[in-house]
Biopython code that builds the backbone (N, CA, C, O; Angstrom):
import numpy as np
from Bio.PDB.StructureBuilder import StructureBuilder

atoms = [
    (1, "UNK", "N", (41.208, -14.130, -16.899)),
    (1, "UNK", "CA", (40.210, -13.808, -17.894)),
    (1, "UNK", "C", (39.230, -14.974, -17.991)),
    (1, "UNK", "O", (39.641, -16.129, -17.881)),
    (2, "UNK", "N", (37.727, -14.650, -18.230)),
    (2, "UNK", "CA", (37.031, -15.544, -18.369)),
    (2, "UNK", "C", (37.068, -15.904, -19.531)),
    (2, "UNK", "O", (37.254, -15.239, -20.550)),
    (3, "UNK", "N", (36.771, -17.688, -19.301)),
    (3, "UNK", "CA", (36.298, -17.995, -20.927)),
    (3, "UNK", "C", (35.002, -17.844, -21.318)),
    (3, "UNK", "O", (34.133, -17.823, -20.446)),
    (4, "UNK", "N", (34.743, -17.746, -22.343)),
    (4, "UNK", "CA", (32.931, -17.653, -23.645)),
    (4, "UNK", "C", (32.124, -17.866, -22.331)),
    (4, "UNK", "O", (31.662, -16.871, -21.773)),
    (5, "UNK", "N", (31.906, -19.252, -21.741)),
    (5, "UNK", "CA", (31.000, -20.000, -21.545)),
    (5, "UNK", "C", (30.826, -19.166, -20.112)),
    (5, "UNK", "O", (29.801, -18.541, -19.842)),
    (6, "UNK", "N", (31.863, -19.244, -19.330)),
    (6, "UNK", "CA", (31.692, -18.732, -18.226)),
    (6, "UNK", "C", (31.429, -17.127, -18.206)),
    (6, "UNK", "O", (30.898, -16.722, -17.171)),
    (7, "UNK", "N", (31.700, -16.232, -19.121)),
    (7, "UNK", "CA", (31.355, -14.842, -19.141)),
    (7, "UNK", "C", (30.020, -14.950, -19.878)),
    (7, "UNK", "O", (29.392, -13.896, -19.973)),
    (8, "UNK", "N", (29.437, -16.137, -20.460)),
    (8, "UNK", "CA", (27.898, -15.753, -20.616)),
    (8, "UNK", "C", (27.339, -16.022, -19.647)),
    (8, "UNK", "O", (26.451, -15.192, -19.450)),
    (9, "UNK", "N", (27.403, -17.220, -18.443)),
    (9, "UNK", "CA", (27.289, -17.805, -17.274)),
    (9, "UNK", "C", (27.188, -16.473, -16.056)),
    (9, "UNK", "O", (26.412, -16.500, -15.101)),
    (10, "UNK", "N", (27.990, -15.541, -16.304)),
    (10, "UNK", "CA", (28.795, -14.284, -15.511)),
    (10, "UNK", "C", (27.348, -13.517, -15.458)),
    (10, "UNK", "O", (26.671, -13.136, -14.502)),
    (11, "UNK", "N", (27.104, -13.431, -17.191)),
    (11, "UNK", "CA", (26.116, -12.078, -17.843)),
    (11, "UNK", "C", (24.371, -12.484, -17.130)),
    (11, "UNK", "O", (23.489, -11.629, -17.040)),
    (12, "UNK", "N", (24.221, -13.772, -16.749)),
    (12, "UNK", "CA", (23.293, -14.597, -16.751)),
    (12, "UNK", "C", (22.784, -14.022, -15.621)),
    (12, "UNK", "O", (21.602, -13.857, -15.321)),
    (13, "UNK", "N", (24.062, -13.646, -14.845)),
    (13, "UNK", "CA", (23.497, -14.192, -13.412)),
    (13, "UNK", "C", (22.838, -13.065, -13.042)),
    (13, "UNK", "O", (22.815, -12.268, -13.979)),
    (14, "UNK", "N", (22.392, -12.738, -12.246)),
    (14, "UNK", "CA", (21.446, -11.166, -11.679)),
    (14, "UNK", "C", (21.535, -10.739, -10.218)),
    (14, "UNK", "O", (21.603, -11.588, -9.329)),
    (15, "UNK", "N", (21.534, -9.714, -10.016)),
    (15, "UNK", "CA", (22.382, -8.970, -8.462)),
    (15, "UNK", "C", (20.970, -9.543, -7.962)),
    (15, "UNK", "O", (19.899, -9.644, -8.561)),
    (16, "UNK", "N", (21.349, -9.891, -6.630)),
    (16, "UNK", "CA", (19.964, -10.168, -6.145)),
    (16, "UNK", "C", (19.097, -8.776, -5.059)),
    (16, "UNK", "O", (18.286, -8.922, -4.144)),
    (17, "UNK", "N", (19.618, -7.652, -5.576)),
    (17, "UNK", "CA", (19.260, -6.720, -5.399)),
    (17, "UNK", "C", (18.067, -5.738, -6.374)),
    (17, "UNK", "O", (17.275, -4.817, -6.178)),
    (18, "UNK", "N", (18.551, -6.638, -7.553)),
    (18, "UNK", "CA", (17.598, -5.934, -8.612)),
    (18, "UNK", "C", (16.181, -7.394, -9.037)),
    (18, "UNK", "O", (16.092, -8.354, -9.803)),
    (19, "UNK", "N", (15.471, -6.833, -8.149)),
    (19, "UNK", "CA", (14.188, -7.715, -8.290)),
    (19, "UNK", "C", (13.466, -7.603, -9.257)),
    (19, "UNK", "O", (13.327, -6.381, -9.289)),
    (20, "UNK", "N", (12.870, -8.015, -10.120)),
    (20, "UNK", "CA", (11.892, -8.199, -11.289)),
    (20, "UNK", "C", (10.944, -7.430, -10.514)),
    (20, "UNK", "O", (10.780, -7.292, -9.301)),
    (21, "UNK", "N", (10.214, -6.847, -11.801)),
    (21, "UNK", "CA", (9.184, -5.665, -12.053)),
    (21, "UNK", "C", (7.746, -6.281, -10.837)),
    (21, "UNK", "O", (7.234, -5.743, -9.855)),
    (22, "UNK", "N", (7.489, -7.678, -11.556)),
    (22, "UNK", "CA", (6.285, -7.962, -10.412)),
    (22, "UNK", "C", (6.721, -7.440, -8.844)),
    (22, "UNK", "O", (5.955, -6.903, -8.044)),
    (23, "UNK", "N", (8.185, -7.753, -8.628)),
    (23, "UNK", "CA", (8.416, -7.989, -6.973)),
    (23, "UNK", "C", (8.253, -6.898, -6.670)),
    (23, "UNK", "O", (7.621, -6.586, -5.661)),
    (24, "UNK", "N", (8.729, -6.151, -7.388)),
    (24, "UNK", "CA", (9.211, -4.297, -6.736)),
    (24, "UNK", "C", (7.548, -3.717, -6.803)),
    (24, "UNK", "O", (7.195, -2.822, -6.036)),
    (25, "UNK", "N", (6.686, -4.270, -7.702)),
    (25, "UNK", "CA", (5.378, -3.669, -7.404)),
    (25, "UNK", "C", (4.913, -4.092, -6.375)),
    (25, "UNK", "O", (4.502, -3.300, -5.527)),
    (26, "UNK", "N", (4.837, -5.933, -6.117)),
    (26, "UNK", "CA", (4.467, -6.183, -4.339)),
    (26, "UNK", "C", (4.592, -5.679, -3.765)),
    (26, "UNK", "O", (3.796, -5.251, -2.929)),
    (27, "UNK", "N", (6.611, -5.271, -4.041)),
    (27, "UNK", "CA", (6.830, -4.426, -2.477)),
    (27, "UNK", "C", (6.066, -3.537, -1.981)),
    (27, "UNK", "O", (5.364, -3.430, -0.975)),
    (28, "UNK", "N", (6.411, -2.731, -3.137)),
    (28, "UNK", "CA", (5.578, -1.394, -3.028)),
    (28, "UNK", "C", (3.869, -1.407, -2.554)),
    (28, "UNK", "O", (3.467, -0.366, -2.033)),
    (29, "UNK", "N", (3.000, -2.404, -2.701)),
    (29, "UNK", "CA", (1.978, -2.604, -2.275)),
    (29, "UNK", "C", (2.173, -2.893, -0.946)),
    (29, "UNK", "O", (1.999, -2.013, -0.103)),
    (30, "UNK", "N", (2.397, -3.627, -0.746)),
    (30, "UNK", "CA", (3.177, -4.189, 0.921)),
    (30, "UNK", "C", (3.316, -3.071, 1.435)),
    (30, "UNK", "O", (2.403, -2.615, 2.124)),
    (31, "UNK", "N", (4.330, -2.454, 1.254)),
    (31, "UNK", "CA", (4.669, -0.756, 1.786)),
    (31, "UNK", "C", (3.603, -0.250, 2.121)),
    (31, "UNK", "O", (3.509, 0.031, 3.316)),
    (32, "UNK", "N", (2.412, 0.055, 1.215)),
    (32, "UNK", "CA", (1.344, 1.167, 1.291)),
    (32, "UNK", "C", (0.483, 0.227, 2.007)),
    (32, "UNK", "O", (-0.503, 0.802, 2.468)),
    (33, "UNK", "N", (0.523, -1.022, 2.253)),
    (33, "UNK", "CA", (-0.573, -1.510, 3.126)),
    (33, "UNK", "C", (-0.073, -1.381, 4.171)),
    (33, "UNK", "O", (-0.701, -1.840, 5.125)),
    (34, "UNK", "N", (0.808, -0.935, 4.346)),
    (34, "UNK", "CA", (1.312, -0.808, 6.202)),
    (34, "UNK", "C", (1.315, 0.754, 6.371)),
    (34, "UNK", "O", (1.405, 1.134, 7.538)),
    (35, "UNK", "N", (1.225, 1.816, 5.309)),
    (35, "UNK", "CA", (1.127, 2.847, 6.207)),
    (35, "UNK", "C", (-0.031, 3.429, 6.964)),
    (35, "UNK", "O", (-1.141, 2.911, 6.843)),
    (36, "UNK", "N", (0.108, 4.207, 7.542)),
    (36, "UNK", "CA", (-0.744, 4.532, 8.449)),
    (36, "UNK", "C", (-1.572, 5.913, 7.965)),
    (36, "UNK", "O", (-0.918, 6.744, 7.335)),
    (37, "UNK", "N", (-2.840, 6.156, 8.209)),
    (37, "UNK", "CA", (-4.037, 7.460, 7.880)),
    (37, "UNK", "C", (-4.211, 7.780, 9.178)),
    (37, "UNK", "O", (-3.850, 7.362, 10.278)),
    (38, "UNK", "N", (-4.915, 8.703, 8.693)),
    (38, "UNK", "CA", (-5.825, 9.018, 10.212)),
    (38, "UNK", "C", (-7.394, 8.908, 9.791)),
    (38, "UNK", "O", (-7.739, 9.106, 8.626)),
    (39, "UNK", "N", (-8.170, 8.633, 10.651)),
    (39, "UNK", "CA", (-9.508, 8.186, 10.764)),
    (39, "UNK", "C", (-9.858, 9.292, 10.659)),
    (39, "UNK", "O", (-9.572, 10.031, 11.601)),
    (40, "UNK", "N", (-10.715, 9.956, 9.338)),
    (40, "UNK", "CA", (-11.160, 11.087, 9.784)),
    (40, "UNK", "C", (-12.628, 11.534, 10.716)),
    (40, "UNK", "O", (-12.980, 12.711, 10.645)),
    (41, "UNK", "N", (-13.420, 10.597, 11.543)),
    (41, "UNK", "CA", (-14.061, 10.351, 12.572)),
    (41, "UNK", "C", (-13.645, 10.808, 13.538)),
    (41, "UNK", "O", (-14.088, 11.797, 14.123)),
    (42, "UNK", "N", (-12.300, 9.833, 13.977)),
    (42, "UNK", "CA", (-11.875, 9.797, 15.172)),
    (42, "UNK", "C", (-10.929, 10.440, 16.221)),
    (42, "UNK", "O", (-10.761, 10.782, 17.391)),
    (43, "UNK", "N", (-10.107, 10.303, 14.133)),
    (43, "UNK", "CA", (-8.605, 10.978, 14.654)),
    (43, "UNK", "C", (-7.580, 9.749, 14.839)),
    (43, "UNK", "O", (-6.357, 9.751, 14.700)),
    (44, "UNK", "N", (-8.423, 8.726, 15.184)),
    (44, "UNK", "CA", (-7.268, 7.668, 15.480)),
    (44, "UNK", "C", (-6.353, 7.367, 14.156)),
    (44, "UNK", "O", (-6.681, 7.687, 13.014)),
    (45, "UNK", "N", (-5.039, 6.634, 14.552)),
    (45, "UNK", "CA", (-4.300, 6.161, 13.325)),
    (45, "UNK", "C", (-4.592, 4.968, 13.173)),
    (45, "UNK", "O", (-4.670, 4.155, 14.094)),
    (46, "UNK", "N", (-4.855, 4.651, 11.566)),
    (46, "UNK", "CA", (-5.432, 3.241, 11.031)),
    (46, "UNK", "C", (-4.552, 2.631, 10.484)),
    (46, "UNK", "O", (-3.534, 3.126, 10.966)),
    (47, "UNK", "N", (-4.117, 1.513, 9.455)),
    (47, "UNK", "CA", (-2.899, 0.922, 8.876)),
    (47, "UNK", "C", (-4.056, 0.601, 7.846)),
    (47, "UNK", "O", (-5.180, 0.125, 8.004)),
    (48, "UNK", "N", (-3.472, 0.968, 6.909)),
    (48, "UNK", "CA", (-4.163, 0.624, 5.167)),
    (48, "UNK", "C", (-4.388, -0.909, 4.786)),
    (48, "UNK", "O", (-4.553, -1.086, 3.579)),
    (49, "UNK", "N", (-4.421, -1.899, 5.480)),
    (49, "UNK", "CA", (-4.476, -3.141, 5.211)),
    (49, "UNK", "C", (-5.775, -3.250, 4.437)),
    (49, "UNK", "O", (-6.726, -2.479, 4.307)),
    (50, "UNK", "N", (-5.438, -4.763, 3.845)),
    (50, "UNK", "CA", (-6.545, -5.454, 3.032)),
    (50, "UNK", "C", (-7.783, -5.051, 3.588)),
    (50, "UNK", "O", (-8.667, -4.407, 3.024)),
    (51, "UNK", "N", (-7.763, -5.541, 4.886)),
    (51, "UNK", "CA", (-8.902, -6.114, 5.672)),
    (51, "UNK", "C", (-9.477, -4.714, 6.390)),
    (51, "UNK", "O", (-10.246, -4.756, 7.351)),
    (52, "UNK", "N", (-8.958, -3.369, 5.741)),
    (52, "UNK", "CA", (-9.648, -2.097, 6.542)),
    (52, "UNK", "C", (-10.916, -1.411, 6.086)),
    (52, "UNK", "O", (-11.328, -1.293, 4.932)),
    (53, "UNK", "N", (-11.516, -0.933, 7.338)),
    (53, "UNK", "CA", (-12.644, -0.615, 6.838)),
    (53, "UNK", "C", (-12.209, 0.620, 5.699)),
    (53, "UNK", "O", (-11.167, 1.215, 5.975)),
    (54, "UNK", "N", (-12.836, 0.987, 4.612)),
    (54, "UNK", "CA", (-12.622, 1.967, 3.646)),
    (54, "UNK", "C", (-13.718, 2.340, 2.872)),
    (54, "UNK", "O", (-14.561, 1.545, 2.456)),
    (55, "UNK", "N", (-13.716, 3.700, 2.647)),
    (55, "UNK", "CA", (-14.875, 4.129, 1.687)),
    (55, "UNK", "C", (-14.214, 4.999, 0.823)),
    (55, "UNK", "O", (-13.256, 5.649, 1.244)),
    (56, "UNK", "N", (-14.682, 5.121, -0.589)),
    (56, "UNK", "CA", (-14.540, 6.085, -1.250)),
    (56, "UNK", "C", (-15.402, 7.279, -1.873)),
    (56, "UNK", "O", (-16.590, 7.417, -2.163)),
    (57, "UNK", "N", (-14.510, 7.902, -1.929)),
    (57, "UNK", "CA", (-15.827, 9.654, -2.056)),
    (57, "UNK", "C", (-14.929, 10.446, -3.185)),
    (57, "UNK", "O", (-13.756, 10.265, -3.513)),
    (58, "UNK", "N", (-15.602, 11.096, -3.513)),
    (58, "UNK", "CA", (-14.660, 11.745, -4.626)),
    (58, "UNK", "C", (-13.519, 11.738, -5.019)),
    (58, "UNK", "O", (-12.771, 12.707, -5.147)),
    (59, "UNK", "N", (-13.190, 9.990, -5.367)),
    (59, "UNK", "CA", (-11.853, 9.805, -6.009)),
    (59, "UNK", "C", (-10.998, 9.799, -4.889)),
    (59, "UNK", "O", (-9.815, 9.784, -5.229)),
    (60, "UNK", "N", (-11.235, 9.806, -3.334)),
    (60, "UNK", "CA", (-10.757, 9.745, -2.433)),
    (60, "UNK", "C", (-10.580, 8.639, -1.453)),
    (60, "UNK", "O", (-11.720, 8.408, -1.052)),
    (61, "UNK", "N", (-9.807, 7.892, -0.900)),
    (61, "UNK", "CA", (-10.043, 6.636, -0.360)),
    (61, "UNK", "C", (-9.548, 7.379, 1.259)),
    (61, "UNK", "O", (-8.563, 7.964, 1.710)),
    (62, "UNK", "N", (-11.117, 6.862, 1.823)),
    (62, "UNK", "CA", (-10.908, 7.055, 3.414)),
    (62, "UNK", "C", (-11.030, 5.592, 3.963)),
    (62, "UNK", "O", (-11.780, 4.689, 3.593)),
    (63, "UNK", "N", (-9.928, 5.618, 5.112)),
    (63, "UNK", "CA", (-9.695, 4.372, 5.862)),
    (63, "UNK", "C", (-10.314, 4.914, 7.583)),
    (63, "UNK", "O", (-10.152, 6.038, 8.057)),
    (64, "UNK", "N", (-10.888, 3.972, 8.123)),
    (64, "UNK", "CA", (-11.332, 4.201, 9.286)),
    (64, "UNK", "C", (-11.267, 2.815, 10.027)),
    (64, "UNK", "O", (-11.331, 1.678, 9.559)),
    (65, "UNK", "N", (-11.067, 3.414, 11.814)),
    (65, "UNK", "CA", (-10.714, 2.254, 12.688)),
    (65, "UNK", "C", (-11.898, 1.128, 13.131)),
    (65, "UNK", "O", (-11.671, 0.128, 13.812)),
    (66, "UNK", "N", (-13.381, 1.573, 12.514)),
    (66, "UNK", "CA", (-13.674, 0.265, 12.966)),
    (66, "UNK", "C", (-15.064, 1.067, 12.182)),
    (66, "UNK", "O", (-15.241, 2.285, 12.139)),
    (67, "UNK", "N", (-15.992, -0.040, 11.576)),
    (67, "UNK", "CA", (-17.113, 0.093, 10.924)),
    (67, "UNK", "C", (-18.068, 1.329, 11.620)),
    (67, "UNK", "O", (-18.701, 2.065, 10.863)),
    (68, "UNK", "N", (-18.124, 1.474, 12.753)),
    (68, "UNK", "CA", (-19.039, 2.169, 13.214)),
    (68, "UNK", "C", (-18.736, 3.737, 12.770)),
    (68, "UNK", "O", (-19.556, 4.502, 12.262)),
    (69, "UNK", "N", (-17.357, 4.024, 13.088)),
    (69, "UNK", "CA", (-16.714, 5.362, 12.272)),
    (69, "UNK", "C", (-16.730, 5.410, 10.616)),
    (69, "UNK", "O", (-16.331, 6.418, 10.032)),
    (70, "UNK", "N", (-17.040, 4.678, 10.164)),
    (70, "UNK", "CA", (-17.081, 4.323, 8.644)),
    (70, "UNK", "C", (-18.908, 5.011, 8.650)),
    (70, "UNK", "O", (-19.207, 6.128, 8.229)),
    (71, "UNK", "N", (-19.853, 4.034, 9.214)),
    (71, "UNK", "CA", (-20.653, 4.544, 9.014)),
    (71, "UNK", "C", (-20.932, 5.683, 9.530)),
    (71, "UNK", "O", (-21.982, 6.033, 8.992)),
    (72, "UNK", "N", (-20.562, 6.557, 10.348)),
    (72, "UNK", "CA", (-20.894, 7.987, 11.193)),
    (72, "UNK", "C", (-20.542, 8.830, 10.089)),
    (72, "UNK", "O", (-21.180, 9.868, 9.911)),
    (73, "UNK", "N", (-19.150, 8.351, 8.958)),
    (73, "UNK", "CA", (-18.982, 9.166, 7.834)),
    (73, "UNK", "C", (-19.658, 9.558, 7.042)),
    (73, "UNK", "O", (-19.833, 10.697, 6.608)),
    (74, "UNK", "N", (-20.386, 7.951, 6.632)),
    (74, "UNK", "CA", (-20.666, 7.819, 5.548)),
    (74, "UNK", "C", (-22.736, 8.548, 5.951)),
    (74, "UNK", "O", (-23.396, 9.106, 5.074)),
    (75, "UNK", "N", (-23.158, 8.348, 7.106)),
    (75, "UNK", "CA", (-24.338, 9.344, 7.417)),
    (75, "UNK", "C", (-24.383, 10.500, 7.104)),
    (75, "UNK", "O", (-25.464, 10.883, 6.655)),
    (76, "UNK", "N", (-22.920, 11.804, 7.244)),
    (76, "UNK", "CA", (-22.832, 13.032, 7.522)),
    (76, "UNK", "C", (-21.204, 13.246, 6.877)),
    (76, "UNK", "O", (-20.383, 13.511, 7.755)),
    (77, "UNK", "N", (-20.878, 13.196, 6.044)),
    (77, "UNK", "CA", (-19.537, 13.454, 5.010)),
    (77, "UNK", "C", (-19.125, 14.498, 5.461)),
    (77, "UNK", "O", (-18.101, 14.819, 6.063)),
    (78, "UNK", "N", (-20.122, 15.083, 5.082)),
    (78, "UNK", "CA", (-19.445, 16.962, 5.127)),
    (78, "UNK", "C", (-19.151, 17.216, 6.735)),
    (78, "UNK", "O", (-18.273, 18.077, 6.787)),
    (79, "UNK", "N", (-19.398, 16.955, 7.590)),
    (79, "UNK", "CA", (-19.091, 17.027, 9.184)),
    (79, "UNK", "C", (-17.326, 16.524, 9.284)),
    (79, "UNK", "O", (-16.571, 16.681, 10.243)),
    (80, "UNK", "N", (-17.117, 16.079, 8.347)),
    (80, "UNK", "CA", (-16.222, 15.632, 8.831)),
    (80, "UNK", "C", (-14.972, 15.283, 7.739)),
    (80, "UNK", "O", (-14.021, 14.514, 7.880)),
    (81, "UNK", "N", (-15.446, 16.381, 6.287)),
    (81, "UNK", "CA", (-14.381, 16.528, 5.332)),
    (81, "UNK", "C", (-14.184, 17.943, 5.696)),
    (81, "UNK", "O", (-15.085, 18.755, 5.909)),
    (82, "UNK", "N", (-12.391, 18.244, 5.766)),
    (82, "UNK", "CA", (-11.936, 19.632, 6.651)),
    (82, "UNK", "C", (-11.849, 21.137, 5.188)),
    (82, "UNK", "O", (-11.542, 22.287, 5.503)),
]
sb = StructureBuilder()
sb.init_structure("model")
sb.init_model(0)
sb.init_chain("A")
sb.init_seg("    ")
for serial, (resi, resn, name, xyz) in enumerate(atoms, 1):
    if name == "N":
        sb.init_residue(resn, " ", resi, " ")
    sb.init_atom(name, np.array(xyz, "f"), 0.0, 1.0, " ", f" {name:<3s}", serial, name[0])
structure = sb.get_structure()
């Protein structure tokens, strides 16, 4: 049986499975910056990173593989919303 000190010591400690609220939101950001879209230009598959080209349109976030498909979108939308 534990004593006082050591069963508050026990209560203290934390599974290191259960990460605090900030971490589990990183993760989860982390996560969604690695999945993958499709370019709706190209067709190609893009990865949601920081650094991607992106536009938004009606509350919609489009990711595309390289500026030039960003702008071909952003000329002619409707060509190329299905």
């Amino acid at each position: 049986m534990l004593n006082k000190e050591a069963r508050q010591n026990h209560s203290q400690m934390q599974d290191p499975n259960d990460k605090p609220k900030a971490a589990k939101e990183k993760a989860a950001e982390e996560k969604a910056a690695k999945e993958k879209v499709t370019d709706p230009v190209c067709g190609m598959d893009v990865t949601t990173s920081a650094g991607a080209e992106r536009l938004e349109r009606s509350g919609h976030v489009y990711y595309f593989c390289s500026a030039e498909c960003r702008e071909q979108y952003e000329a002619s939308p409707d060509d190329f919303d299905g």
